[in-house]
N, C-alpha and C positions, 0 to 999 in steps of 0.2 A: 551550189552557191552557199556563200557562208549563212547562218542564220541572221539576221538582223538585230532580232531582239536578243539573241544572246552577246554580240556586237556590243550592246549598251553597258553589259556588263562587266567590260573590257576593264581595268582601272587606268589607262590608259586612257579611254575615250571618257571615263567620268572625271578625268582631271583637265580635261579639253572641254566639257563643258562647262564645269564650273567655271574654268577661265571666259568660255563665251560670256557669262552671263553678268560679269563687269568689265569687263574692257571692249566693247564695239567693234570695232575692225581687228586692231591687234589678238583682240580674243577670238576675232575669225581665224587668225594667221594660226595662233596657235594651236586653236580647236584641229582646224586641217593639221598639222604635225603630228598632234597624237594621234589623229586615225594613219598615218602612213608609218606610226612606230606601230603600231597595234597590227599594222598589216592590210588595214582595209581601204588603201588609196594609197598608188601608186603616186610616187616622186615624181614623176614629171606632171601627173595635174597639180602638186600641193606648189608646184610653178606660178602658178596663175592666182596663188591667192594674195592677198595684199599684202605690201611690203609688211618687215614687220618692225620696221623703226617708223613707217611713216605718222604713227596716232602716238609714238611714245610719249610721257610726259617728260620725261627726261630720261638721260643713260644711267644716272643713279638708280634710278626704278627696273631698267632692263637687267642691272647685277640683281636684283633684289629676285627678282621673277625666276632670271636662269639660276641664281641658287638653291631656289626653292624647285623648280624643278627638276635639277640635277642631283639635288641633295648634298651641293657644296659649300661649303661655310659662305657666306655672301664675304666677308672680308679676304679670307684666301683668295679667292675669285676676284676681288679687289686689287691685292698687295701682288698676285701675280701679273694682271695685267698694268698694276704702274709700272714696273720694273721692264714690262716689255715695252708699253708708249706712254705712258704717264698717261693712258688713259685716251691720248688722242686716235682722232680715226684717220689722218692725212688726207682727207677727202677720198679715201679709195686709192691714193697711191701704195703702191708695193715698199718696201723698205730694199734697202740692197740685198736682204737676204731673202727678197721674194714673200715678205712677208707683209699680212692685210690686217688692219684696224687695231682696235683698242688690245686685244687678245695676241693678236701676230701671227694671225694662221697664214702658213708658209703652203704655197704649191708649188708642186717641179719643174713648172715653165717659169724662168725668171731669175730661181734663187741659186745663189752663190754655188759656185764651182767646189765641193767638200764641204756643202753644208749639211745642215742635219735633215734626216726624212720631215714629208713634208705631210704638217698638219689639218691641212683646208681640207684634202678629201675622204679623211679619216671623220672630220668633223661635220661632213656633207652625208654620209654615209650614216652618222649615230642621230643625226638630227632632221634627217631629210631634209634639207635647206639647199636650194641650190648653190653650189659656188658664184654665181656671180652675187647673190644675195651674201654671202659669206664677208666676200668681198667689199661691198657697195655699203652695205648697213651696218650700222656701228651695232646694233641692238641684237643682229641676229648671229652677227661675230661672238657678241658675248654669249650669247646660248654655244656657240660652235667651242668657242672655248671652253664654257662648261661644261659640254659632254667630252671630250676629249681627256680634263682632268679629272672626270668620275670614272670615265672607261681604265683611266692608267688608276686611279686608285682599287678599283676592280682584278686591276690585271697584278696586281701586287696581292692581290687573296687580304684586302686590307678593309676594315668596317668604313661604310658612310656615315662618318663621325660629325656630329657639328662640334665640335673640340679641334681648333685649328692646329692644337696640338701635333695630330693624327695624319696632317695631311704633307707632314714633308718629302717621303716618298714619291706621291705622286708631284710635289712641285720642282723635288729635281729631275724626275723623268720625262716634265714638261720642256724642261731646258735640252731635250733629245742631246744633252752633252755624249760623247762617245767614253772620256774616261772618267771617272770620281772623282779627280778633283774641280774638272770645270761643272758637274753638278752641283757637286756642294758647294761651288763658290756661286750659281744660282741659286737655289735655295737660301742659303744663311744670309744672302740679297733679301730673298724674301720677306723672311722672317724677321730683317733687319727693319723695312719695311711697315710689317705687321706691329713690332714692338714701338715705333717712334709715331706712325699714324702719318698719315699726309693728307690736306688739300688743296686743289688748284681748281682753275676754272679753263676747261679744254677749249682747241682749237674752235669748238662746235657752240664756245659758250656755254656747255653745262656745267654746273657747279660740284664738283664730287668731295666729297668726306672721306677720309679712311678711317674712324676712330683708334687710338691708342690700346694696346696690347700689353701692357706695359708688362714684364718680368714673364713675356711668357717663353715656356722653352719647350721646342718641338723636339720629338722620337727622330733623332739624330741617326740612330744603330738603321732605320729603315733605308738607309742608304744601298746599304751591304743587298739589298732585294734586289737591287737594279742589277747585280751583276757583272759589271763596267770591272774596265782594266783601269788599274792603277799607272799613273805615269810617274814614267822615271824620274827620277832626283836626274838632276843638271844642274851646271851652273848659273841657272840666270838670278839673278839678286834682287828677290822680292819680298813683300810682306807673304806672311806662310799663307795666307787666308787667300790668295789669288791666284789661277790657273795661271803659269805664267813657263814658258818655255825656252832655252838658249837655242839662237839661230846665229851663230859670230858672224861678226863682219869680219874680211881679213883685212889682216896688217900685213904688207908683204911688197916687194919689189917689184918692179914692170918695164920695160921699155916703152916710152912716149912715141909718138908719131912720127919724128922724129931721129929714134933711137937714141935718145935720150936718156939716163936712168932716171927712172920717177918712183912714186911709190906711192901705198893707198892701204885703207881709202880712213883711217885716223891717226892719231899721235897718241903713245905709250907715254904717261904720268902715275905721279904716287899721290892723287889729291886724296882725302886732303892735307896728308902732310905736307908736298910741296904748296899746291894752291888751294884757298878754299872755294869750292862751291856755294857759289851764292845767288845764284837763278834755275829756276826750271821752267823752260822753253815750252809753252805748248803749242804743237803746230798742226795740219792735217796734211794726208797723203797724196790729194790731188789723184785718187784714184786707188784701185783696190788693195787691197792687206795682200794678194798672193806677186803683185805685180812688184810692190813697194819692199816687200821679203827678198825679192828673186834681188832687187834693183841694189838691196846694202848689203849684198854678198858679191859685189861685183869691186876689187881693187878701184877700177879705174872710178866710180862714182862718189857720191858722200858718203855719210853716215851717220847714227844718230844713236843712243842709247835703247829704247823703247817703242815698239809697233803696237797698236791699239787695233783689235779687230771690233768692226760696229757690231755684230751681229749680235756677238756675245760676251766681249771685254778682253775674251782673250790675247794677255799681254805675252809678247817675243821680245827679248834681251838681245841686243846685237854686239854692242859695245859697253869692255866693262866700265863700272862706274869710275873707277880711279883713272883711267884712259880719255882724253880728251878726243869729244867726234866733231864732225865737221856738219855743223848743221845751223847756224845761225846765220850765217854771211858776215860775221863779225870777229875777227879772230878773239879779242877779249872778251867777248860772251861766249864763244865758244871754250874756251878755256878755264872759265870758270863757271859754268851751267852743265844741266844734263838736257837733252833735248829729249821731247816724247812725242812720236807719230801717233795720228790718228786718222785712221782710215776712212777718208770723209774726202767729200768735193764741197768747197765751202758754201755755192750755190746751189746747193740741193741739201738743208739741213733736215729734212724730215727723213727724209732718206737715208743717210747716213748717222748722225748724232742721236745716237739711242740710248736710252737709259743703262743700258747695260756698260755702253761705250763711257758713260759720262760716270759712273759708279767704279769703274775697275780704275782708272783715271784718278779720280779723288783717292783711292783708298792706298794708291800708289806714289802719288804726291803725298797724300799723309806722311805716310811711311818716309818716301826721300826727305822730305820736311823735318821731322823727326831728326832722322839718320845725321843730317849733315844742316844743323841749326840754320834752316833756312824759314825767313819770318812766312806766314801765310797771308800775305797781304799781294797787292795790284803792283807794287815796286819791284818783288823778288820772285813769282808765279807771273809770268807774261806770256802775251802772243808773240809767237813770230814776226806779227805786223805790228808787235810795241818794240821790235830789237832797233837799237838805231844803228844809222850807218856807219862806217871806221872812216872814211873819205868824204867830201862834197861830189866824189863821180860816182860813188855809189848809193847816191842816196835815191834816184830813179827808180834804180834796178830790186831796192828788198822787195821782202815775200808781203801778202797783205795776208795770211792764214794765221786762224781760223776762221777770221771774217767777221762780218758782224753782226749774223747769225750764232756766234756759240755764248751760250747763255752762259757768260760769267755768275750772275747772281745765283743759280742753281747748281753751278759747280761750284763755289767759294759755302754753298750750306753744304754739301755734301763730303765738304772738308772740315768740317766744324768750325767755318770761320765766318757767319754771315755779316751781309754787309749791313752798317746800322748807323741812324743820326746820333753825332754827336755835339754838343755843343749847343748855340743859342741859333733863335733864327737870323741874327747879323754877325754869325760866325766868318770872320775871315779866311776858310778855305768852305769846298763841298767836296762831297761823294757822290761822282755820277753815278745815278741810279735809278734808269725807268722801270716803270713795271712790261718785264719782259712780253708777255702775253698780248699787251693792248698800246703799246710802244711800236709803231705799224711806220718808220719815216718811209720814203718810197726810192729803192735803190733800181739803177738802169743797167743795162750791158751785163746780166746773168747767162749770157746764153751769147747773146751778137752784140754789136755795138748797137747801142742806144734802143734798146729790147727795155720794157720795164718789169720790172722782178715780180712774182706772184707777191701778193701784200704778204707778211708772216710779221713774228713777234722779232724783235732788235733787240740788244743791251746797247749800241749805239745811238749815240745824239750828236744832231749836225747845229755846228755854231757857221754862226751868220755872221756882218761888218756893221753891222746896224741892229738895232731890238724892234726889228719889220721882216714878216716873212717872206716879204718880196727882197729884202736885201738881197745881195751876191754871198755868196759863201765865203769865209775866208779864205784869204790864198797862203799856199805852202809857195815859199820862193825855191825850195829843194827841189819838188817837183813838178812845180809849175814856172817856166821860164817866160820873161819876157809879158806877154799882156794872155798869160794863162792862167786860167782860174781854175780853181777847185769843181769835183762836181758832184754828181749823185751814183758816180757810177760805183757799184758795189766793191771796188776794188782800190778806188781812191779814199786814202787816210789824208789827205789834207784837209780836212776841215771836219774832222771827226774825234769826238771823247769818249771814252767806252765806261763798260759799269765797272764799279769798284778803282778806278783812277781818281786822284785828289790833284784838285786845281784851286790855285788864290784867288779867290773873289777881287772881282777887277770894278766892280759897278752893278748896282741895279736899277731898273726902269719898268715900273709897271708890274706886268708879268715876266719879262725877261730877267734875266743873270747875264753878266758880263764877268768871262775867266780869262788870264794871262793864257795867253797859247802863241807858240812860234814869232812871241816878240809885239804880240799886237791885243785887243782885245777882240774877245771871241764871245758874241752871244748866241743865248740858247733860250726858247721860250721855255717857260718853266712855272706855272699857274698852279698857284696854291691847292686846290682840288684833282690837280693832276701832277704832280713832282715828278723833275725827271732828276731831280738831284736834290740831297741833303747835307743838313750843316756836318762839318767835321771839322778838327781840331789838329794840331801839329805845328811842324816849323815849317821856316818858309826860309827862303833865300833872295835876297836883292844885291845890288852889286854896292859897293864899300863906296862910303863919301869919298869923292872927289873924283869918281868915273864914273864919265855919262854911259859905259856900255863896256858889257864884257862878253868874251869870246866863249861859246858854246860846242864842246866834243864830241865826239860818238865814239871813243874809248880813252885809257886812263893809262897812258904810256907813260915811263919815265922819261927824267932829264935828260940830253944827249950825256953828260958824264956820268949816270948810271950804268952807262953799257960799256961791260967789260971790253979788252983788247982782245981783236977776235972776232967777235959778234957785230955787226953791223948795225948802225944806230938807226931806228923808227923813228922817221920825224912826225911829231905829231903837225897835225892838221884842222882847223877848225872848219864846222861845218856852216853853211853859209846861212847862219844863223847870230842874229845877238839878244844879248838879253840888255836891255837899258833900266837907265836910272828913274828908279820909282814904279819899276815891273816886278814883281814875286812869283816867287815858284815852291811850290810845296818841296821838301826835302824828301828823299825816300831812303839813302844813307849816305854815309860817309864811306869812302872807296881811296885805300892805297894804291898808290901807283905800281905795276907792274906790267910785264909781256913776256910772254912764254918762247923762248926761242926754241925750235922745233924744226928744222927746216930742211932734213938732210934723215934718212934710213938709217939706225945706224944706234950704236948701244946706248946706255945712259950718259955717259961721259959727255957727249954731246948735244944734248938735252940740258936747259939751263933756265932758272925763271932771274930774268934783270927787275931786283927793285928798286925805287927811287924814293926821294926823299919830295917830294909832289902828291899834295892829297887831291884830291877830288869830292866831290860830292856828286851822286845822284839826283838829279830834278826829274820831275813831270813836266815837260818842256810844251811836247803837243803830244801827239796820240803816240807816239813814240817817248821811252826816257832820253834824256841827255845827261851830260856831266858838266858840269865848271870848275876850276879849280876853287880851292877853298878859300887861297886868297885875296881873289879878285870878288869875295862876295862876305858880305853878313848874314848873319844865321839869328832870328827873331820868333818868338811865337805867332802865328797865326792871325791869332787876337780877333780883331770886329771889323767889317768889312765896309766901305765905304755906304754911306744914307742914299736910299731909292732917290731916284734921280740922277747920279752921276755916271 
């Protein structure tokens, strides 16, 4: 039997005491850990000792502790787990790649089909913690994290440096990436991370700090230790800094049901010479990256430019950029946008929308941004559930993805575009804008009909008929017919304004704001102490003296005699919508009229864009854009918005 007194001598067991002898419980937890690293108690009694989140003071303190006894910089340790959850623990749920708490240790029941080995019992093994403790505790995830990234800077034959310099090695090898590029595009995350600093306050309520790093630059050459395969050069057309891979979609001929000939599943263009690009779609997949991959190689289905995997950002090209896909439900958005999937179920946003997913995203929108002078604002970067309809019969049927769960405020910072007050506080437009985190509205039908949704954080605010919380919600007459009203179910946009959309101040009352929406006024409570929206500045649009009301579109056709002989003329259609006299609407631009005629397999010759002599203008109508024509309206600054009380 081992000696006792030599036991004490353990440095193992004398960094477990000293831990007992300030912190009570948790230093019980601890104490028991370093005797079963030391060898002298077996893992399954160190089970039974106290959780080791239950006495924490906070999770800031648990980075502090497992860096110190890992001997990992406390800020690496930091900067790698925002990038995996910004720090949240989910409550213990799994992410879609099987992976648990603030760290992201993955086990192999659960995670994704070709994902990366899995980390939990690596990190049960180096830490004695049991997995479900792994699992359940934010505090002891972070030790499990910690040992895992001292064991990979270990296994690199690399010093336990506190010079966060030193630890890039082990933080791409944390990203279990299979080739180099998608390490280092984890890592220089990181370290992207480590240089700019971040704070939030987690799902848990704790408040965390990253401090600033500023000009620091990490041993980059430590890549080359990992010994990963290099991936092929393909065509897929990306920023260089992003793991990004070609999976085409095809273009090609078929027989319909029919026997019919048809063909699929986009349309061959030269934008932007012939058309410019002037939207990017952001939408989610309604289900896995392998399923939604397999689905835009298929002729007969849609398609869309870009595939987002949650786990790790990794971005798949399907359709080239200059080729127009089939992914808005709008043909004029579709023809001048690129759409980007994202591998997400919009009701289940912890699960899927992962920092990793929401970082490779921005840095790709930058880049298209960049590429094809598209503004970085809420009018030109939209939802799929902001695309409007072409028809009034399809205005039912659009997509409501990414929902209103995806944190526009945290994707428009990580574009370098944040959203910010401008103007006075009786500025005549705003900038919806809650604080994501503690902006909790309560949406129904996630799951079944009339199910209420786990609470989480919103960029979404619901406007009411009245400045009373009991009012009825506004109604959408598109898709609410007859004596139907709007509701709370997580999937209805009719009475819904999302973050970073600008709407004309319509009235204020108390604590509420009143904004022009789908023709009527729409409030929203909005208390000084709690803003769910700021002043902002711009033009607005109202319809020209002497018309009490003008007709509202959901795309920007020409004139019937702009259509050559040949081509079949698109009549336009208004959507059952007006806008009246003495109603405004923020401007987001000015849009010529065209339509892409496309309709037929077949070479360039028969490929034709009709333009017209018909402008248009873009409004923020309701949660969706619309258009109006130019003439049927005035263009005005913003200015001051009517005095509390009206």
């Amino acid at each position: 039997m081992l000696d006792a007194r030599r036991a004490f001598h353990s440095p193992h067991v004398a960094a477990a005491a000293e831990a007992l002898a300030g912190a009570g419980g948790t230093g019980l937890r601890r104490f028991v850990h370093a005797w079963v690293a030391a060898g002298l108690l077996l893992p399954a009694l160190a089970a039974a000792a106290p959780s080791a989140r239950a006495d924490d003071a906070s999770l800031q303190q648990a980075f502090v502790r497992a860096a110190e006894r890992y001997r990992v910089p406390q800020d690496v340790l930091l900067a790698v787990s925002y990038l995996e959850s910004r720090w949240d623990g989910y409550g213990g749920a799994p992410s879609v790649a099987g992976g648990y708490g603030p760290m992201h240790l993955t086990e192999p029941a659960g995670r994704a089909a070709g994902g990366p080995p899995p980390t939990l019992p690596q990190a049960a093994r180096l830490t004695g913690l049991a997995p479900r403790e792994l699992r359940e505790s934010a505090a002891a995830n972070v030790q499990g994290g910690a040992a895992v990234l001292a064991d990979l800077q270990r296994r690199l034959d690399l010093p336990t440096s506190a010079d966060p310099a030193d630890w890039y090695g082990a933080v791409a090898a944390y990203s279990a990436a299979r080739d180099e590029r998608s390490a280092r595009s984890f890592a220089d995350e990181v370290y992207d991370v480590l240089r700019t600093g971040a704070r939030r306050t987690t799902d848990d309520g704790d408040r965390m700090v990253l401090p600033p790093h500023r000009g620091l630059r990490p041993h980059a050459e430590q890549l080359a230790l990992l010994g990963l395969a290099k991936a092929a050069a393909g065509r897929a057309e990306c920023p260089a800094e992003l793991a990004c891979e070609w999976i085409p979609a095809p273009y090609k001929e078929f027989r319909g049901a029919g026997g019919e000939p048809d063909y699929g599943n986009h349309d061959l263009a030269r934008r932007p010479l012939d058309m410019r690009v002037r939207y990017i779609v952001i939408h989610d997949t309604e289900g896995g990256y392998a399923g939604s991959v397999q689905a835009v190689q298929n002729p007969e289905f849609v398609s869309w430019q870009y595939t987002i995997r949650s786990r790790d950002g990794h971005v798949a090209q399907h359709v080239p950029l200059k080729a127009v896909a089939w992914h808005a439900g709008n043909w004029h958005v579709n023809s001048q946008s690129i759409g980007i999937e994202h591998e997400a179920r919009l009701v289940s946003p912890d699960t899927w929308f992962t920092e990793a997913m929401y970082r490779s995203s921005a840095k790709l929108v930058r880049w298209l941004a960049g590429r094809y002078d598209v503004p970085l604002d809420r009018q030109h970067i939209i939802g799929h559930d902001n695309v409007p309809a072409g028809t009034p019969g399809a205005v039912s049927g659009m997509h409501t993805d990414p929902g209103p769960y995806w944190d526009w405020a945290h994707y428009f910072e990580l574009l370098g575009a944040p959203f910010k007050a401008q103007g006075g506080p009786r500025s005549g437009a705003v900038t919806i804008l809650p604080d994501y985190a503690s902006h909790r509205p309560r949406y129904t039908s996630c799951h079944s009909g009339g199910d209420t949704c786990p609470a989480h954080g919103s960029g979404a605010v619901r406007l009411r008929s009245a400045p009373d919380p009991d009012a009825p919600l506004v109604k959408d007459v598109g898709l609410h017919s007859g004596e139907g009203r709007s509701s709370s179910g997580v999937n209805d946009t009719g009475a819904r304004a999302s973050t970073g959309q600008q709407f004309a101040v319509a009235g204020r009352k108390g604590a509420w704001t009143a904004i022009w929406y789908l023709g009527q006024k729409a409030w929203f409570h909005n208390p000084k102490d709690r803003p769910v929206a700021v002043p902002a500045t711009g033009r607005v649009v109202t319809p020209r003296p002497g018309l009490e009301k003008v007709r509202v579109y959901g795309r920007v056709l020409p004139e019937p005699a702009a259509f050559p002989e040949g081509i079949k003329v698109v009549e336009q259609t208004p959507l059952p919508y007006t806008l009246k006299a003495g109603q405004r609407y923020v401007l987001g631009d000015r849009v010529p009229s065209e339509h892409y005629h496309a309709t037929e397999f077949s070479g360039p010759t028969q490929r034709r864009v009709v333009r017209g002599r018909t402008v248009y203008y873009e409004i923020q109508f309701g949660h969706r854009i619309a258009y109006v024509k130019a003439a049927d309206v005035v263009v005005s600054p913003a200015g001051t918005a009517p005095r509390a009380g009206a």
